[in-house]
Structures are given as structure tokens and as C-alpha cells.
C-alpha positions in Angstrom: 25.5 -129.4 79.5 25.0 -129.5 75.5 27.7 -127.3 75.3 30.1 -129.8 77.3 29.4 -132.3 75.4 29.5 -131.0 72.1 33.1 -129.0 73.1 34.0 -133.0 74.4 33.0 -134.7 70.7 35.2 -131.8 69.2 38.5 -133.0 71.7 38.3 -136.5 70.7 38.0 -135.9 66.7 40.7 -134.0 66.7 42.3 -136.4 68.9 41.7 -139.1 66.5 42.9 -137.0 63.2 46.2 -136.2 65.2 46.5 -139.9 66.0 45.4 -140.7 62.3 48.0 -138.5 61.0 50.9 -139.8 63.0 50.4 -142.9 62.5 49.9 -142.3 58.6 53.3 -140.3 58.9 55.1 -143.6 60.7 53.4 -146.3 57.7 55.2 -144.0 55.0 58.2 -144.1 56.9 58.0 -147.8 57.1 57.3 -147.9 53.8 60.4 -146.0 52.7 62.6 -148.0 54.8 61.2 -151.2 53.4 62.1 -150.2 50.1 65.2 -149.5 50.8 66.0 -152.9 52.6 64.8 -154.2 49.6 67.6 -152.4 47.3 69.9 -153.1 50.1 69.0 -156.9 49.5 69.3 -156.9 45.8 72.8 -155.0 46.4 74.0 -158.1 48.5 72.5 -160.6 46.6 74.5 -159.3 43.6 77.7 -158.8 45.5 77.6 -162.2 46.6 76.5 -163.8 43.3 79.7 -161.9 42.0 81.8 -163.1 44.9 80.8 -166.6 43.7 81.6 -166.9 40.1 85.1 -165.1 40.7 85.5 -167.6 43.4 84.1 -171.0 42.2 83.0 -170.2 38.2 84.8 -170.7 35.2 87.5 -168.7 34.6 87.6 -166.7 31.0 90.8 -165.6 29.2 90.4 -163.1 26.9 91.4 -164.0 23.4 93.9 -163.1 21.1 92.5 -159.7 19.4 90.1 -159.0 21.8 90.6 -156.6 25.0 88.4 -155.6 28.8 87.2 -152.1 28.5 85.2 -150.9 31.3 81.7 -149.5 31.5 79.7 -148.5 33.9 76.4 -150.7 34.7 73.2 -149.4 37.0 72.6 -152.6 39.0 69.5 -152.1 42.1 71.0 -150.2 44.5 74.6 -149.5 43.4 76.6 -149.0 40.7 79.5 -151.6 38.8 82.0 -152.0 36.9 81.1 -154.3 33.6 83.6 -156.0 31.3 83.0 -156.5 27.6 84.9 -157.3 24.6 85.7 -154.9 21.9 88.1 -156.0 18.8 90.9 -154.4 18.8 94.9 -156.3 18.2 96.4 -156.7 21.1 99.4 -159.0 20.3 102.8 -157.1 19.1 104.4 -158.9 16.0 106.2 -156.0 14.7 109.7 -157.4 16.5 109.0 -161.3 14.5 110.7 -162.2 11.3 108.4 -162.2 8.4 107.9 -164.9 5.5 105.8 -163.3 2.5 103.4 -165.5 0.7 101.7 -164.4 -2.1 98.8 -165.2 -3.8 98.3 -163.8 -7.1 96.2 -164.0 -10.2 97.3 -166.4 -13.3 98.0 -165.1 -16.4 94.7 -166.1 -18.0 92.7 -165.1 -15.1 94.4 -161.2 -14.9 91.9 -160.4 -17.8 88.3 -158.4 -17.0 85.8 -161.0 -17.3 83.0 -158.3 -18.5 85.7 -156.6 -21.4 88.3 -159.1 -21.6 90.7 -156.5 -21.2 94.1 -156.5 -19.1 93.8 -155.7 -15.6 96.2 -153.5 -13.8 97.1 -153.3 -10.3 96.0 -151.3 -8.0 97.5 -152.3 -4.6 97.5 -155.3 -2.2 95.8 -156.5 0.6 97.6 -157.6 3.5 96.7 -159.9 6.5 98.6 -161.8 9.2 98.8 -164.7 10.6 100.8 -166.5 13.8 103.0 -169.3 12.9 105.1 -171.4 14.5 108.3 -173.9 13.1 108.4 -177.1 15.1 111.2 -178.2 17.2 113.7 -179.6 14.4 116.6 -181.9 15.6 119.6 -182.5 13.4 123.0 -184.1 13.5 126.1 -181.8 13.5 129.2 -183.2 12.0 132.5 -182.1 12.7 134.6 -183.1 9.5 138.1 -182.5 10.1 141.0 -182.9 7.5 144.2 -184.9 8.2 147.2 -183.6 6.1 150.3 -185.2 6.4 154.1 -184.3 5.4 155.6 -186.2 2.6 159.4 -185.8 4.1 158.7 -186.3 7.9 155.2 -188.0 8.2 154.1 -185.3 10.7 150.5 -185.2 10.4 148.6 -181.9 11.5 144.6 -181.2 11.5 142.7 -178.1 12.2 141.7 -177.8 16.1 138.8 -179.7 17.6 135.7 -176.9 18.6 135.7 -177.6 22.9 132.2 -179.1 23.2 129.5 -177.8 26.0 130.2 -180.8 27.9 132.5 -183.0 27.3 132.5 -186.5 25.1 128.6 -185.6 25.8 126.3 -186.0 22.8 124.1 -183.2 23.7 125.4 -180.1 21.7 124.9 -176.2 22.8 121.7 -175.4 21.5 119.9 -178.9 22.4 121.2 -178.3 26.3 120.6 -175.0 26.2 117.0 -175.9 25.4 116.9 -178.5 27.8 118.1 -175.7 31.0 115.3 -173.4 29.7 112.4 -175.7 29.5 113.3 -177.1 32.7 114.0 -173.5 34.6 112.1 -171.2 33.1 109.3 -173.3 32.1 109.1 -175.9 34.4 109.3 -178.4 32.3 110.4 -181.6 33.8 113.1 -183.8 32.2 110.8 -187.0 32.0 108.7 -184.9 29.7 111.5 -183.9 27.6 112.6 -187.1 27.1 108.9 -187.8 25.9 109.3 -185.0 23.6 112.4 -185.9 22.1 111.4 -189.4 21.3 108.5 -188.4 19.8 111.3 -186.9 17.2 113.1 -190.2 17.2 115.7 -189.5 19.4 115.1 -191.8 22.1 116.7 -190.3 25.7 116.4 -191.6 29.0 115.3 -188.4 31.6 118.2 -190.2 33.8 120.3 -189.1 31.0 119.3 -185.4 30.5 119.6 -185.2 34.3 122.9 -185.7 34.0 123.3 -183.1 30.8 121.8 -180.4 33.3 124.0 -181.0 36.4 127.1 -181.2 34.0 125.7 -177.6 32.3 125.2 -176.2 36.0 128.8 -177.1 37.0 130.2 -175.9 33.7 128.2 -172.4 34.5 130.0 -171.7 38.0 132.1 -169.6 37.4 128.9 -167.6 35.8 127.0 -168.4 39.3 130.0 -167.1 41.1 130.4 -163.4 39.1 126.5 -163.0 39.6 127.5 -163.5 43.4 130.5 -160.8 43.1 128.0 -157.4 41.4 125.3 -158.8 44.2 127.7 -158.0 46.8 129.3 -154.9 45.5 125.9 -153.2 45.9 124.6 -151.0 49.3 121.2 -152.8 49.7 120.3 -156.4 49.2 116.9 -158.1 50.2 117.7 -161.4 51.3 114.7 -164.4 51.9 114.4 -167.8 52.6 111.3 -170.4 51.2 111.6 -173.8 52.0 111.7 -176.5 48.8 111.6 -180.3 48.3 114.9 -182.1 47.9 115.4 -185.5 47.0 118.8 -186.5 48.7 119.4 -186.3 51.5 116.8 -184.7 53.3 113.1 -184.1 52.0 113.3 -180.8 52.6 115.3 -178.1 52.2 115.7 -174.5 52.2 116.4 -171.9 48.5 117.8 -169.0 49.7 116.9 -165.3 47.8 119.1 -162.3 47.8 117.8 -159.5 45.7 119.7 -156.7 44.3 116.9 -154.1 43.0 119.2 -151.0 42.2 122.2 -153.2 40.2 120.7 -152.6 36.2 117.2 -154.1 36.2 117.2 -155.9 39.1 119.4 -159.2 40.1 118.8 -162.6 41.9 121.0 -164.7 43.3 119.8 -167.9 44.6 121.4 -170.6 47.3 120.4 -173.7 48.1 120.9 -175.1 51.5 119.6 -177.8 54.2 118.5 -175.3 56.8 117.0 -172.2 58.0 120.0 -171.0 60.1 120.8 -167.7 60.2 124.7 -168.8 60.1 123.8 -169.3 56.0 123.8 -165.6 55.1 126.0 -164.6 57.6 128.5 -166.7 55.9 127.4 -165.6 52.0 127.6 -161.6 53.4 130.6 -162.0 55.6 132.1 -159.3 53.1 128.9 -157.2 52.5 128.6 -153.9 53.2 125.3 -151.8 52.9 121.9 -151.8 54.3 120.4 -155.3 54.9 116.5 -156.2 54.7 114.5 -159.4 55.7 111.5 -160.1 56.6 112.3 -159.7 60.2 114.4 -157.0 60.4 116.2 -153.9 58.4 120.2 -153.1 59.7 123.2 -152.1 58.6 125.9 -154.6 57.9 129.1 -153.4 58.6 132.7 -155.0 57.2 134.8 -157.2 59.8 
């Protein structure tokens, strides 16, 4: 009976070592994977911190001389992308004109001031700087000579120059600017006209208004060439966006065709009051060449 008993005390220690053991094996596993959901937290935390500030913080411009290189930061868990600023130039001025200004010793002072002896040169130093000449308004005026015959009284002057639009004070360059600031700048004209009485010209936006639809008319024939190589080409991209109008509709449609393979690329726009389809099939009744929209890719074919 001993013997059962002590072969019984045996079974059940090592029973309780093998249970010991296992569950010892299953704690270091939890262990493990605690740690790890830890360093999966800290990932997310981070990604959505980041997520944040790109979405809602401040956003920084990088500033003249300065440039993003990338480097490689160990955050918990993963590894990112960091951004820092290292001086470098980054702005091309070798295509700008170039005014000189020199600064150079006196007379008196081009002595050594240990010696007094003359000093010679030995070179220059050279650094640059942006600058920028304001907007400067002047008057042109056309001075044309009368000369007159003594025998017959026929009078005879040189040629008037044809103006940009006509009996229009507005000259070339000032609605030239005007087209550009508005277009390509989106500058509005009631803002010009702040501008330009600011210089003591004192213009009415009503007025440049009418300088830009003048310009626009006088610039068809330009409009109607740019239509003539879009067509000529094989492929065109055609889109419509809808855009504000004032009269006499609030809304309206600006109509896109692209030519991507005619020289660098051109753009012909059309402004209409609808969506209709019957609006390109009219502009490419003559097109010929592969067609693509949004909807659909075909091939147009001539009538």
C-alpha cells in the first residue's frame, strides 16, 4: 500500500509541473502578444496623428532656398518617411536680366590701414538678390506732322498706327495686361480698377469690362484658327464642366476639347447654355479621328 501511494504522489507532481509548464508557456505567449498590440497601438496612434495635421494643421511652404529631402525615421513599430530642410538654391534666375551694382572702396579708404600702402585687387564677391519694378503707367502720344503744298493746298500726314480697339483709351500693352490678370490669374476687373487708381488712373471695372469683350471679339479670328489645327488632328478629348453665367441663365456649361498630340498640347474652349450632346456634334460635324469622353471612346467618321 506504501508503494501505491508513493507511485500516486509521483503522478500528481508531475502532473502539476506539466500543468505549471503549460501554463508558463501560454503567460509568455501572452506576454509577447501584448507587446506587440502595444507597438501595433503606437503605429496607429502615429498614423492617425499624421493623418490629422495633413488634414486639419497648418500647412508649410517651403521657402525660397530651402528644399524636402527625405530620410528615413524609426518610429514604434514601423518605419517613415521624414521631411527636413537643407539649404540649397532652388529658384532659377539665370534666364532674368541683370542690373550690376557696385559697391566699392573710396579712394582714401583703398589704402592698408596697418602700412598705409595701396591695396590691389584681388577679385569680387558676388551675391543676388530678387527684385521686382512696379507696374509703371505712362501716356503715349502719337505726334503727327501736317505738311501742306504751297501751289495746291493739299495737305498730307504720315498714317495713323490702327489702335487695339478702337477710339478706346486703353492701349496694347495696358489690355493685354488687363486679359492676363483676369484669365490667367484670376484676377477680377473690380480689383484692377482698384489697382489702377491706386496709380491715379481712375477706371470704372464697368469700363475694363468693356476693354475685355472688345479685345475677345477683336481676337476671333485667333479663336477660330485654334479651332481649324484642333480639328485637323486624329484624336481629340472633349469635356463638359458646368460654370456660373450672369445673363441669361445662372448657369451654364464650358465646353473642353483637347488636342494632346498637335505640338505641346491644345485647348479649345466653348461656352454654351446646355449639356446637350447636339453641342459637339455640331463643333465636330467635320472631324475625323478617334473621339474620347468620359462616357465613351468611338470613331467619328466624315458625313
Amino acid at each position: 500500500m506504501s508503494f501505491l501511494k508513493e507511485a500516486r504522489k509521483d503522478n500528481v507532481a508531475v502532473d502539476i509541473e506539466s500543468a505549471y509548464s503549460l501554463l508558463n508557456a501560454e503567460y509568455q505567449n501572452a506576454l509577447k502578444r501584448i507587446d506587440s498590440l502595444e507597438l501595433e497601438i503606437a503605429r496607429l496612434k502615429e498614423q492617425l496623428a499624421l493623418m490629422q495635421h495633413q488634414r486639419f494643421g497648418k500647412k508649410t511652404e517651403v521657402s525660397l532656398g530651402e528644399a524636402v529631402v527625405d530620410e528615413l525615421q524609426t518610429v514604434a513599430g514601423y518605419t517613415r518617411r521624414k521631411g527636413y530642410k537643407s539649404v540649397g538654391r532652388t529658384v532659377d534666375t539665370s534666364l532674368l536680366p541683370r542690373h550690376k551694382i557696385i559697391h566699392d572702396l573710396s579712394e582714401a579708404d583703398k589704402q592698408c590701414t596697418n602700412c598705409h600702402h595701396a591695396l590691389s585687387c584681388i577679385g569680387q564677391d558676388v551675391s543676388e538678390q530678387l527684385e521686382v519694378i512696379p507696374l509703371k503707367l505712362y501716356v503715349a502720344e502719337h505726334i503727327r506732322y501736317k505738311y501742306v503744298c504751297n501751289y495746291c493746298q493739299t495737305v498730307q500726314m504720315a498714317p495713323k498706327p490702327k489702335a487695339t480697339i478702337p477710339k478706346a483709351l486703353a492701349g496694347g500693352s495696358l489690355i493685354t495686361e488687363i486679359v492676363l490678370n483676369k484669365y490667367q490669374y484670376h484676377l477680377p476687373l473690380y480689383r484692377q480698377s482698384k489697382i489702377l487708381a491706386s496709380y491715379q488712373v481712375a477706371t470704372p471695372d464697368n469700363t475694363l469690362g468693356q476693354w475685355v469683350s472688345q479685345s475677345g471679339s477683336g481676337l476671333m479670328r485667333v479663336y477660330e484658327a485654334l479651332w481649324q489645327a484642333c480639328s485637323k488632328v486624329n484624336y481629340l478629348q472633349v469635356d463638359e464642366t458646368p460654370i456660373k453665367v450672369l445673363k441669361p441663365s445662372k448657369k451654364g456649361y464650358l465646353w473642353a476639347y483637347y488636342a494632346p498630340h498637335c505640338g505641346k498640347g491644345l485647348v479649345f474652349f466653348e461656352l454654351s447654355l446646355t449639356r446637350s450632346g447636339s453641342v459637339a456634334e455640331e463643333r465636330l460635324m467635320d472631324f475625323k479621328g478617334l473621339l474620347q469622353t468620359r462616357w465613351l471612346c468611338r470613331v467619328s467618321k466624315a458625313t
